[in-house]
Gaussian input, Z-matrix of N, CA and C with variables (Angstrom, degrees):
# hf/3-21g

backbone

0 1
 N
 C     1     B1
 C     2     B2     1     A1
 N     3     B3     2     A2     1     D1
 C     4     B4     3     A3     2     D2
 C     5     B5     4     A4     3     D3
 N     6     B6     5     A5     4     D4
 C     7     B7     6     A6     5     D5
 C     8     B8     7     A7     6     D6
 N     9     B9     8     A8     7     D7
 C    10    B10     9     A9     8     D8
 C    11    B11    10    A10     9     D9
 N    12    B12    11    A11    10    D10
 C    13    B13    12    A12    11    D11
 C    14    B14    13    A13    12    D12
 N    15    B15    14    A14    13    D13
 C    16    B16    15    A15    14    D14
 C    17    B17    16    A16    15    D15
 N    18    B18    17    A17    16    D16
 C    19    B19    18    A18    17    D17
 C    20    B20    19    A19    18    D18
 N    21    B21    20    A20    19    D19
 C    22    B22    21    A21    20    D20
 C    23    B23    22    A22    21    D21
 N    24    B24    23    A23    22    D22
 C    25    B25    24    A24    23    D23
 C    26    B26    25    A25    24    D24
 N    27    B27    26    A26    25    D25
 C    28    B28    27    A27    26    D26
 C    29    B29    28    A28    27    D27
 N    30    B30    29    A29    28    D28
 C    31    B31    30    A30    29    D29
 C    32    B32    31    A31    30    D30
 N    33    B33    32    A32    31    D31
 C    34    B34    33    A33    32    D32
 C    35    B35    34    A34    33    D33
 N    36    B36    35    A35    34    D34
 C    37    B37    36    A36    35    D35
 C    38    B38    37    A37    36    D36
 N    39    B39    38    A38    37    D37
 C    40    B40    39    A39    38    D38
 C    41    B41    40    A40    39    D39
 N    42    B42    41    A41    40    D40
 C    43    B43    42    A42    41    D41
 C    44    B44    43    A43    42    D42
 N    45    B45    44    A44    43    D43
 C    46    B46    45    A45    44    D44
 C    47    B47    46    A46    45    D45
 N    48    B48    47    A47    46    D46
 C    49    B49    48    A48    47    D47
 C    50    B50    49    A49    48    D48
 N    51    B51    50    A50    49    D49
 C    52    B52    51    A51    50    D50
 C    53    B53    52    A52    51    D51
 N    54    B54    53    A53    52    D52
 C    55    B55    54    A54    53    D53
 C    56    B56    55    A55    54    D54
 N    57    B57    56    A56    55    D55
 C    58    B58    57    A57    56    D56
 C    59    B59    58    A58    57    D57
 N    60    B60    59    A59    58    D58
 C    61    B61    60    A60    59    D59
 C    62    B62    61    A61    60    D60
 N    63    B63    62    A62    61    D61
 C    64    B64    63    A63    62    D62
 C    65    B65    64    A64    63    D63
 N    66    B66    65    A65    64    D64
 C    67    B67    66    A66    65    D65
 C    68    B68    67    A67    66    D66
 N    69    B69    68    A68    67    D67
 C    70    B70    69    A69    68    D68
 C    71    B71    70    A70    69    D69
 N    72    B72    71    A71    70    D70
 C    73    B73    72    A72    71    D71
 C    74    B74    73    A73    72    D72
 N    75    B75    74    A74    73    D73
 C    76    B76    75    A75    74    D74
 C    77    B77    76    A76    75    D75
 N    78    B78    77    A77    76    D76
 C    79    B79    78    A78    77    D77
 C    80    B80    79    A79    78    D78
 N    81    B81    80    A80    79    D79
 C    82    B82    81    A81    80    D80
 C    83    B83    82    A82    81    D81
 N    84    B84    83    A83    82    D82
 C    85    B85    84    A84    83    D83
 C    86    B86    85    A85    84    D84
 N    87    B87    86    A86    85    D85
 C    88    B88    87    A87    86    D86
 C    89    B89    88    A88    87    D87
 N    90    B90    89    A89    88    D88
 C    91    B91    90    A90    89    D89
 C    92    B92    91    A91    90    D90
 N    93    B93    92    A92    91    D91
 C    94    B94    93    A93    92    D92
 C    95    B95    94    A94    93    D93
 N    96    B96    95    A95    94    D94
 C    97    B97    96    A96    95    D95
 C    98    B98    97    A97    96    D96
 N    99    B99    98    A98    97    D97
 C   100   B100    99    A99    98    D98
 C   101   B101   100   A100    99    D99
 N   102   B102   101   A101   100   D100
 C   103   B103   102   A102   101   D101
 C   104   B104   103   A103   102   D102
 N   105   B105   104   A104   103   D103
 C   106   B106   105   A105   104   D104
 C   107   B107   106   A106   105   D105
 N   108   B108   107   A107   106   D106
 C   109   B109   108   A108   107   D107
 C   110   B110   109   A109   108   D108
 N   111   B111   110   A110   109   D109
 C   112   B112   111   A111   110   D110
 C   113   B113   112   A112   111   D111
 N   114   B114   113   A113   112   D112
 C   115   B115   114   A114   113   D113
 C   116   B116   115   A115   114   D114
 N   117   B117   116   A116   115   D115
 C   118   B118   117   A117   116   D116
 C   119   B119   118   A118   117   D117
 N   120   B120   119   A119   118   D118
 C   121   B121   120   A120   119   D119
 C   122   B122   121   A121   120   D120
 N   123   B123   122   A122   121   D121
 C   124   B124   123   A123   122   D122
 C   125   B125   124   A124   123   D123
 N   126   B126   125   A125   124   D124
 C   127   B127   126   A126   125   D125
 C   128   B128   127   A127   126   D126
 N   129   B129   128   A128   127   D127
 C   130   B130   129   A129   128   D128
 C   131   B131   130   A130   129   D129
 N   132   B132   131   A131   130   D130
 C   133   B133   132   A132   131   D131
 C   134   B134   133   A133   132   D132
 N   135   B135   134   A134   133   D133
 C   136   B136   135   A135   134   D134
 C   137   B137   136   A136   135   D135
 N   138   B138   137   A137   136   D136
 C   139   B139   138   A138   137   D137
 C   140   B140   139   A139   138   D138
 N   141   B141   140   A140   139   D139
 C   142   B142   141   A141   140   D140
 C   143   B143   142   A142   141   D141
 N   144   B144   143   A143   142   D142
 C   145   B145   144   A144   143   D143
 C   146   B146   145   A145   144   D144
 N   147   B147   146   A146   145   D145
 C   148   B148   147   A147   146   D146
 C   149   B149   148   A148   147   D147
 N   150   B150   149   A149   148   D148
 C   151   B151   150   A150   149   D149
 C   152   B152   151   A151   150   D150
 N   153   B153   152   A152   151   D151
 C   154   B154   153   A153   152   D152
 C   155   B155   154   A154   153   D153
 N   156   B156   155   A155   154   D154
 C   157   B157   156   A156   155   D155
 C   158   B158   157   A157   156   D156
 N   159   B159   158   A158   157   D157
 C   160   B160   159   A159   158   D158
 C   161   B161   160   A160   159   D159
 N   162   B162   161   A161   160   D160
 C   163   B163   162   A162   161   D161
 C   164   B164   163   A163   162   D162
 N   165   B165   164   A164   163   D163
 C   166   B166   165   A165   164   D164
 C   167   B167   166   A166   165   D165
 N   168   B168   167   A167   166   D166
 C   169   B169   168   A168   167   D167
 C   170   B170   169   A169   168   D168
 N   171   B171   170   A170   169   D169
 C   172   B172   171   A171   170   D170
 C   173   B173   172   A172   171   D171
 N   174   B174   173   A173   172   D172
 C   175   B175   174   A174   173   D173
 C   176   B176   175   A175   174   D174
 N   177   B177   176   A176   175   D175
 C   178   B178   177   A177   176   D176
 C   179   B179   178   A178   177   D177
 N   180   B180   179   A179   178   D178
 C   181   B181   180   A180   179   D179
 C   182   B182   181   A181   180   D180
 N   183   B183   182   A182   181   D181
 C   184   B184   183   A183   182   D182
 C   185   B185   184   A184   183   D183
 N   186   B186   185   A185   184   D184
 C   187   B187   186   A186   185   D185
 C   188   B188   187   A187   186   D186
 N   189   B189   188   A188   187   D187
 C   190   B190   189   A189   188   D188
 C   191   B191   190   A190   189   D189
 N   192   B192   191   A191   190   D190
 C   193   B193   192   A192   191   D191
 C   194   B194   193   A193   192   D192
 N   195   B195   194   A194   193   D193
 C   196   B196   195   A195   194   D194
 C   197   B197   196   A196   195   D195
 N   198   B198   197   A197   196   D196
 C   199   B199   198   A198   197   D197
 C   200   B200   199   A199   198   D198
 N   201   B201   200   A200   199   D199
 C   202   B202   201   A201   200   D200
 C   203   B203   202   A202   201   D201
 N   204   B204   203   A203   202   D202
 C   205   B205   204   A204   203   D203
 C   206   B206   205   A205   204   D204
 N   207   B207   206   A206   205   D205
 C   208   B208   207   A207   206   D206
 C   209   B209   208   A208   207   D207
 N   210   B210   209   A209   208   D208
 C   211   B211   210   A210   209   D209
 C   212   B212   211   A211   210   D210
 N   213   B213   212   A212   211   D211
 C   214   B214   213   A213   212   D212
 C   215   B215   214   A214   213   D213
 N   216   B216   215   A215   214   D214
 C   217   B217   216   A216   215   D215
 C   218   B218   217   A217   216   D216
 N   219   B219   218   A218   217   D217
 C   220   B220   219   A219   218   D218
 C   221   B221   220   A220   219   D219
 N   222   B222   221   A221   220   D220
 C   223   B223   222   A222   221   D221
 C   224   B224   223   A223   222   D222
 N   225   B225   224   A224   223   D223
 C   226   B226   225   A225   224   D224
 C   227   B227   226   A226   225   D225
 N   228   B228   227   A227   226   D226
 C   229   B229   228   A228   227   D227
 C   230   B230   229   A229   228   D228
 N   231   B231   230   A230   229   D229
 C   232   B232   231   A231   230   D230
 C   233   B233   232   A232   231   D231
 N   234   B234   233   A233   232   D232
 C   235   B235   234   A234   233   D233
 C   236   B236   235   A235   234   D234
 N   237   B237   236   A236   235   D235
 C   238   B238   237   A237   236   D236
 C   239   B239   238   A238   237   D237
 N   240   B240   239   A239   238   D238
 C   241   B241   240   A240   239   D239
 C   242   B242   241   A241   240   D240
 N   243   B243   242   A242   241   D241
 C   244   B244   243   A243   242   D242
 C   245   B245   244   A244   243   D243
 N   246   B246   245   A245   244   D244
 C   247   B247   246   A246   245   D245
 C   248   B248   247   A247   246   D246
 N   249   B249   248   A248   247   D247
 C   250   B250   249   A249   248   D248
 C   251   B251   250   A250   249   D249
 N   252   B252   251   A251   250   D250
 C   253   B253   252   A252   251   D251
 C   254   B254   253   A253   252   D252
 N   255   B255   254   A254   253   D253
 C   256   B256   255   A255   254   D254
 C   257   B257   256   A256   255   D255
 N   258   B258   257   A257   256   D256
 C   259   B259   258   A258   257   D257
 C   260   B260   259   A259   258   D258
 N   261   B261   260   A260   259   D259
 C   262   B262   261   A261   260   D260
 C   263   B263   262   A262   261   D261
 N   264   B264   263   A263   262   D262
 C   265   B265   264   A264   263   D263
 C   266   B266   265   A265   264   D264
 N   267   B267   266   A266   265   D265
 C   268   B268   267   A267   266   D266
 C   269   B269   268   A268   267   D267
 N   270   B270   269   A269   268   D268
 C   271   B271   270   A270   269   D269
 C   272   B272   271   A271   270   D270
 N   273   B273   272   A272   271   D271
 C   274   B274   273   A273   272   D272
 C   275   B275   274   A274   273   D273
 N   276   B276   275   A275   274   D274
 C   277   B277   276   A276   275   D275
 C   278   B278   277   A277   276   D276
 N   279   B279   278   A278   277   D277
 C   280   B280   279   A279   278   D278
 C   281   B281   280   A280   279   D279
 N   282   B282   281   A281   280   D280
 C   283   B283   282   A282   281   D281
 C   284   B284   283   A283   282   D282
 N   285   B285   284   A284   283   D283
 C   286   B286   285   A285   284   D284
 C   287   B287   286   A286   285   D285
 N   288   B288   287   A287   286   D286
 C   289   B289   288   A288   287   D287
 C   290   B290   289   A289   288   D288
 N   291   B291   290   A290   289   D289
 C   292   B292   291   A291   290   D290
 C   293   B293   292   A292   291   D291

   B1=1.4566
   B2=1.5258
   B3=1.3244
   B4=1.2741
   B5=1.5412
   B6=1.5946
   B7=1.7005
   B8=1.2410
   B9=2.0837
   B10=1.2166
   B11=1.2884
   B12=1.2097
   B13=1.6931
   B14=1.5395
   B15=1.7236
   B16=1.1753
   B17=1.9202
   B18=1.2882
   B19=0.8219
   B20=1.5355
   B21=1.4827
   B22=1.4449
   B23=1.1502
   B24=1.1976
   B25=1.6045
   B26=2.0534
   B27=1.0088
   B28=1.9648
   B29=1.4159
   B30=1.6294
   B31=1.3774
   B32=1.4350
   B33=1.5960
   B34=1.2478
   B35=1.6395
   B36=1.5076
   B37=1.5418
   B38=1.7397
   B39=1.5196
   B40=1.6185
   B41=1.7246
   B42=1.1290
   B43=1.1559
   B44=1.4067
   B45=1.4279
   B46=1.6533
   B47=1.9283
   B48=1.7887
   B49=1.7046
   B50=1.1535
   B51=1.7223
   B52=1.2660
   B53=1.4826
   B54=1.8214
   B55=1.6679
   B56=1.1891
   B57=1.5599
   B58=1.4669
   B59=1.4021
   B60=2.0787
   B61=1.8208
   B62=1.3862
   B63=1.3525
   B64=1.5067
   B65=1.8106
   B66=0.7793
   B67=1.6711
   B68=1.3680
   B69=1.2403
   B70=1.2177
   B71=1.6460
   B72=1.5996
   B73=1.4366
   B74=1.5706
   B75=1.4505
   B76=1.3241
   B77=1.5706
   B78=1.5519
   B79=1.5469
   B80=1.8727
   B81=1.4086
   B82=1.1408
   B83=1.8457
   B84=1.6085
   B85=1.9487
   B86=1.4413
   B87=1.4981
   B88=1.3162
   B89=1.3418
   B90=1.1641
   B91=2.0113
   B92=1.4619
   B93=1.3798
   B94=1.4624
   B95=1.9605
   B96=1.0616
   B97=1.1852
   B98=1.6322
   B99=1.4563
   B100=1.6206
   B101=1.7203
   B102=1.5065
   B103=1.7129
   B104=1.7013
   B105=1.4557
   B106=1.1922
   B107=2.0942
   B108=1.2673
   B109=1.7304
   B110=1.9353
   B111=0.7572
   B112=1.7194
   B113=1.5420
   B114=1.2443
   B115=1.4034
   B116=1.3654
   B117=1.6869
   B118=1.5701
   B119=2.1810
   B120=1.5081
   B121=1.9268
   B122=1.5486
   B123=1.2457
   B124=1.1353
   B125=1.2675
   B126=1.8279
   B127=1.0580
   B128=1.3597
   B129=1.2656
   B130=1.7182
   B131=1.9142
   B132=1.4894
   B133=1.3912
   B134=1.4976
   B135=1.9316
   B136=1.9154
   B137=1.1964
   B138=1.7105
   B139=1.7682
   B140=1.5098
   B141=1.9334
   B142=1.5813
   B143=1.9004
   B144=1.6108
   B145=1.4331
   B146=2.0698
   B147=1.4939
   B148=1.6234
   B149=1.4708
   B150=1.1517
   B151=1.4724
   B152=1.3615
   B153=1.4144
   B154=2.0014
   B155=1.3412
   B156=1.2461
   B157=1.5134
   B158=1.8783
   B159=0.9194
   B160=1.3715
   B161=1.7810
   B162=1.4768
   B163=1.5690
   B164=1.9505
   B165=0.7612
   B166=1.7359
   B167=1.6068
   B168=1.5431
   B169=1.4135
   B170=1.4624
   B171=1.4199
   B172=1.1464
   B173=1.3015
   B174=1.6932
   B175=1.5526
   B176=2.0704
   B177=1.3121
   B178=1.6683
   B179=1.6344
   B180=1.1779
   B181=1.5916
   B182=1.1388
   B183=1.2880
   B184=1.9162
   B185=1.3974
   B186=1.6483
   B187=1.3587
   B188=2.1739
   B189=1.3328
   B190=1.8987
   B191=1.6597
   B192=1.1256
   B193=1.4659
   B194=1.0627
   B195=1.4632
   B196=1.7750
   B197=1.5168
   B198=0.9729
   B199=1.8251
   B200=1.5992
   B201=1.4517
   B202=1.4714
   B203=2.3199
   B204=1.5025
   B205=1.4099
   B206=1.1487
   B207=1.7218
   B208=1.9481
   B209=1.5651
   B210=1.0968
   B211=1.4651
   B212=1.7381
   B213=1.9366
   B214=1.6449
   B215=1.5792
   B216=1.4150
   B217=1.7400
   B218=1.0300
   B219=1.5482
   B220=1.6863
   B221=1.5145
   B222=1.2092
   B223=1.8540
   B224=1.2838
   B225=1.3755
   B226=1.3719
   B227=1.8602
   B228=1.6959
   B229=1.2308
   B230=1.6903
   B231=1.5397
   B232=1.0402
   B233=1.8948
   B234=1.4707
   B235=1.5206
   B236=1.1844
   B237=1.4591
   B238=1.7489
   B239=1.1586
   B240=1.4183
   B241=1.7419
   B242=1.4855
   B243=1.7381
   B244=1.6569
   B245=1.7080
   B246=1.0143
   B247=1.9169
   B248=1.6427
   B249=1.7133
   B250=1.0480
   B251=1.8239
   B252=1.5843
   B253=1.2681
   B254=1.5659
   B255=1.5442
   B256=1.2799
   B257=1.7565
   B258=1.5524
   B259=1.7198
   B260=2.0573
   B261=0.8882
   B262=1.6404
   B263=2.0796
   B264=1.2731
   B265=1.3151
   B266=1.6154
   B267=1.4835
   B268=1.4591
   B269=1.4948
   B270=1.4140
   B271=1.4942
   B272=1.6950
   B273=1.5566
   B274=1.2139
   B275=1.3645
   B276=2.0659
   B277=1.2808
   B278=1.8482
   B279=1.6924
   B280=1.7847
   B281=1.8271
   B282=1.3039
   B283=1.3377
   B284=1.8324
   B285=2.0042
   B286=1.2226
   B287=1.5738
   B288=1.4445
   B289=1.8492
   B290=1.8018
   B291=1.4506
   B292=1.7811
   B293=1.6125
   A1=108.96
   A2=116.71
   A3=118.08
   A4=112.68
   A5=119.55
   A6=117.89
   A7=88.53
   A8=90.85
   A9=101.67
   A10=108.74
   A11=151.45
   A12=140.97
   A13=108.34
   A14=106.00
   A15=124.37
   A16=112.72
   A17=120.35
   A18=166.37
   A19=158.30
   A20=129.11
   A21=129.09
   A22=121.15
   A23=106.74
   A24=128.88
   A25=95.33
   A26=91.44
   A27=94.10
   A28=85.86
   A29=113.31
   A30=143.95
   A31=108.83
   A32=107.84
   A33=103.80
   A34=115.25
   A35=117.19
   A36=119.48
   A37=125.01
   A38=78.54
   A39=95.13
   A40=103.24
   A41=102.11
   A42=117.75
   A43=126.81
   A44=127.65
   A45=116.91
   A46=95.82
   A47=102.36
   A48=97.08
   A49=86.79
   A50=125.22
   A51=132.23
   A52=100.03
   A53=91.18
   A54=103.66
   A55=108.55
   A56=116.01
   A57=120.06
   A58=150.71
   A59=79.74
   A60=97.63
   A61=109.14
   A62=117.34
   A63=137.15
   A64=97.10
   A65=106.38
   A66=110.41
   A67=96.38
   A68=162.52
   A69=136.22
   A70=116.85
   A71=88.40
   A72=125.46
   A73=106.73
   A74=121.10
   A75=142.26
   A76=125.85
   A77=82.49
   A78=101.02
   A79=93.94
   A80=104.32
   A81=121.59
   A82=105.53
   A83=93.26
   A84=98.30
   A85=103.47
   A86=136.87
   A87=114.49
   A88=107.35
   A89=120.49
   A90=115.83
   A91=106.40
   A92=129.73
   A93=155.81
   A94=103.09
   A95=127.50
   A96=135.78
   A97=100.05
   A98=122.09
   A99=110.15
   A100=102.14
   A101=93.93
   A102=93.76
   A103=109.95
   A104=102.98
   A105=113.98
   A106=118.83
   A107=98.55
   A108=105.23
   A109=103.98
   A110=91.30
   A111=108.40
   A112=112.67
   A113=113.95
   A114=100.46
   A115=117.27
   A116=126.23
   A117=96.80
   A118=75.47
   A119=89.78
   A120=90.83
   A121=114.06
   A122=129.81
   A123=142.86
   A124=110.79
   A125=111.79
   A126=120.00
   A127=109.66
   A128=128.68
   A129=145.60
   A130=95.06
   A131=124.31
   A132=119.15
   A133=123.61
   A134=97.35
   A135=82.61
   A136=137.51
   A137=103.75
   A138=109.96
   A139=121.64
   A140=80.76
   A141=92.13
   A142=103.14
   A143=122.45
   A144=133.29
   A145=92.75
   A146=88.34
   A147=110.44
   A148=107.31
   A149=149.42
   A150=155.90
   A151=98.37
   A152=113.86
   A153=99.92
   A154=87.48
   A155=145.23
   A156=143.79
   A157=113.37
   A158=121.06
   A159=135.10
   A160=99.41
   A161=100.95
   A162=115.23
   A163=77.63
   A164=113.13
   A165=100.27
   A166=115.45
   A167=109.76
   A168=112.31
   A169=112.95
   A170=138.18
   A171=111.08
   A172=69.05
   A173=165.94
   A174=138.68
   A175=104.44
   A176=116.19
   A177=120.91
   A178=112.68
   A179=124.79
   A180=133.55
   A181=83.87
   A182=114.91
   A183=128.22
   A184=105.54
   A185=125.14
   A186=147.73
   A187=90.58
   A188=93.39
   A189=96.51
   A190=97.56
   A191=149.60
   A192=153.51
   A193=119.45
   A194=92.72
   A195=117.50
   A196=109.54
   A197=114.02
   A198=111.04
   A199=119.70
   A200=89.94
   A201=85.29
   A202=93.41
   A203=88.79
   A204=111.18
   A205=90.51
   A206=111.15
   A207=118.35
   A208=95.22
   A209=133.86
   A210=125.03
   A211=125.94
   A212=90.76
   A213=88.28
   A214=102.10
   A215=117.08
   A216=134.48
   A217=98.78
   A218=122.81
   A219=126.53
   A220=77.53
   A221=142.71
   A222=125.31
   A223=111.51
   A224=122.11
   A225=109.00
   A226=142.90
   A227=94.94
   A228=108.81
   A229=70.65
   A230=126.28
   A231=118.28
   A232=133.67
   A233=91.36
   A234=96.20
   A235=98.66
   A236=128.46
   A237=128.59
   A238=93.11
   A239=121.98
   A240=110.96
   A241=130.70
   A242=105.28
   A243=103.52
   A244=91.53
   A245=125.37
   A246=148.82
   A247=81.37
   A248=84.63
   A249=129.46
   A250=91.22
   A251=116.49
   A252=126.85
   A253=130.91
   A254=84.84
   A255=100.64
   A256=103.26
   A257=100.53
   A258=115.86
   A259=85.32
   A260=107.05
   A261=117.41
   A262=84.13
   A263=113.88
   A264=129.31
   A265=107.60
   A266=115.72
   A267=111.54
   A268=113.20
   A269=104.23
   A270=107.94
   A271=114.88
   A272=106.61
   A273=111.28
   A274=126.49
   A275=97.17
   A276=108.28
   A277=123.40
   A278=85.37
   A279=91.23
   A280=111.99
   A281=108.94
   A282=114.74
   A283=108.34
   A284=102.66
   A285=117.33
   A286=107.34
   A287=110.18
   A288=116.06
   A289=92.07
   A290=119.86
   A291=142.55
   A292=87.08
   D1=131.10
   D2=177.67
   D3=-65.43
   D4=160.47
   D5=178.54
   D6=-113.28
   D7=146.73
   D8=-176.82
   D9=-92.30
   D10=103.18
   D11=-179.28
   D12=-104.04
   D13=169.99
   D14=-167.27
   D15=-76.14
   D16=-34.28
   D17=124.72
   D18=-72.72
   D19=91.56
   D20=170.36
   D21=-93.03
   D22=149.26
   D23=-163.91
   D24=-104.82
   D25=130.59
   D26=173.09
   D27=-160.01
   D28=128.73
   D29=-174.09
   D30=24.50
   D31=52.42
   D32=167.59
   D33=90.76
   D34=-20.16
   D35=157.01
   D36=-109.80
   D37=137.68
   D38=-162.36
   D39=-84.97
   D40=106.59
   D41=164.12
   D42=-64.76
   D43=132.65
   D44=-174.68
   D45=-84.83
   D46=144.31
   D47=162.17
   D48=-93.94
   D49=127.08
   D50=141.17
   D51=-147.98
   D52=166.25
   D53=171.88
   D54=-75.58
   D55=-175.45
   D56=146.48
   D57=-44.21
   D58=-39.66
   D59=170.23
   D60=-73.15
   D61=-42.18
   D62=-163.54
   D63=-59.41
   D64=-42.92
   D65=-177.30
   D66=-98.68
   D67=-76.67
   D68=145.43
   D69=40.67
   D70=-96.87
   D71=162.90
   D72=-15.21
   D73=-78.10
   D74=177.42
   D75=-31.54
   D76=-41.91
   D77=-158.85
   D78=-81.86
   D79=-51.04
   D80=-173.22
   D81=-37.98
   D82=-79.36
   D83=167.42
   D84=-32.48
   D85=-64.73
   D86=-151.31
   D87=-76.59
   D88=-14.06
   D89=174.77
   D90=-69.74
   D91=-38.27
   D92=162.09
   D93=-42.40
   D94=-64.26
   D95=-167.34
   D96=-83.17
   D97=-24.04
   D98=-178.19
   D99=85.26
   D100=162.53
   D101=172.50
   D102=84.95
   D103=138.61
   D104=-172.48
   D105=-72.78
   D106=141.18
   D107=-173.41
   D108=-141.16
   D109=150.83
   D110=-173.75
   D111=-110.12
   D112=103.10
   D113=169.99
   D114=-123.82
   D115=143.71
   D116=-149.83
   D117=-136.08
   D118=108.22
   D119=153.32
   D120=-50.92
   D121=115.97
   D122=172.06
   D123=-100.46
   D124=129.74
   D125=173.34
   D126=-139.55
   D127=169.88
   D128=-136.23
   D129=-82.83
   D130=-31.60
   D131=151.29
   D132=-49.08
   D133=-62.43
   D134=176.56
   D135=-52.44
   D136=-27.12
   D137=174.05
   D138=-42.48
   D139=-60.14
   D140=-159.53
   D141=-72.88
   D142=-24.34
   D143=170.08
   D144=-32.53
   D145=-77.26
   D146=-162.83
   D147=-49.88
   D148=17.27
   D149=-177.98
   D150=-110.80
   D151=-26.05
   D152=-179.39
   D153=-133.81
   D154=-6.80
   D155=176.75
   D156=-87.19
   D157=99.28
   D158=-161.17
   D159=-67.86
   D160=-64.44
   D161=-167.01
   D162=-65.06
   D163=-72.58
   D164=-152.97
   D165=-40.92
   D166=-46.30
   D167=166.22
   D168=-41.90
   D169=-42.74
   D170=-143.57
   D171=-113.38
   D172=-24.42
   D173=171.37
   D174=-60.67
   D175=-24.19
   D176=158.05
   D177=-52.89
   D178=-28.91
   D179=-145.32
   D180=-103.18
   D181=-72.23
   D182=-172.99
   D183=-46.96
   D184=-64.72
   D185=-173.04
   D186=-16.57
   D187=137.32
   D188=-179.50
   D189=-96.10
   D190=24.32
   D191=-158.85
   D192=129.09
   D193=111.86
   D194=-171.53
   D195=-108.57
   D196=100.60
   D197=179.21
   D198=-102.51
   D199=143.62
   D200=-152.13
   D201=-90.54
   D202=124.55
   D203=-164.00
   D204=-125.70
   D205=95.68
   D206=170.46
   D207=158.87
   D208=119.02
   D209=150.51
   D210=-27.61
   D211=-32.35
   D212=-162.84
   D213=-70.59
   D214=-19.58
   D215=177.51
   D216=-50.82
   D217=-65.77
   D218=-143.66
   D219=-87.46
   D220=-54.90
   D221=-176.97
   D222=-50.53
   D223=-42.98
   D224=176.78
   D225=-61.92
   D226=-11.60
   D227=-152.54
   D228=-100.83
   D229=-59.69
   D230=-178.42
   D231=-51.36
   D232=8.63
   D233=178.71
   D234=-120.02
   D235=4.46
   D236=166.42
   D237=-119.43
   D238=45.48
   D239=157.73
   D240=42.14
   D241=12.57
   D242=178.82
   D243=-133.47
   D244=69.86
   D245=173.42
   D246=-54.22
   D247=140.58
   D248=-179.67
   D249=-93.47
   D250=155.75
   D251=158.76
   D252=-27.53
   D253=-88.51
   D254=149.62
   D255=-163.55
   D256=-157.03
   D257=-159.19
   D258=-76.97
   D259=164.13
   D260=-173.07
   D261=-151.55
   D262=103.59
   D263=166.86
   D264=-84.73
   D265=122.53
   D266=179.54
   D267=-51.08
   D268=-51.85
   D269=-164.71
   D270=-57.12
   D271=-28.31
   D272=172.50
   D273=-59.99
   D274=-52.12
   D275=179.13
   D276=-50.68
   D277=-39.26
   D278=-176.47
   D279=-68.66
   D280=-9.35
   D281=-167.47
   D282=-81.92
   D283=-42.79
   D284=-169.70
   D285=-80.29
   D286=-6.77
   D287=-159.81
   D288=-95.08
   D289=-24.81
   D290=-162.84
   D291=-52.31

């Protein structure tokens, strides 16, 4: 049985498990509270970028919610047995956060 965690790790970037609403959700509070937040759609380029990209890894590290935005994400997590929710599409997310 796969584990469900808060967080997956694929080549070293930690991917958030959340839904759409769930990050939604997130985004929503931090527009509510004021103050700057980073949220970075992750897709199966930035991973593999951030393995020889130094500065990008560590704006991935910092980033406050990383959603994993790429099929190759949600396949990857599902081939280390710790699956992501599901796919979280930026354009969507920025559409449902409006």
């Amino acid at each position: 049985m796969a584990e469900i965690c808060s967080r997956v790790s694929i080549l070293g970037v930690k991917i958030d498990n959340v839904t759409i609403g769930e990050a939604v959700q997130r985004i929503r509070a931090w527009i509510k509270a004021g103050g700057p937040h980073l949220v970075v759609t992750c897709n199966p380029e930035m991973v593999m970028t951030a393995a020889i990209d130094q500065l990008l890894a560590e704006i991935l590290r910092r980033a406050d919610l990383v959603v994993p935005d790429g099929i190759g994400v949600v396949w990857a997590s599902r081939v280390l047995r710790r699956p992501v929710a599901e796919r979280v599409p930026g354009i969507e997310l920025m559409e449902a956060a409006l």
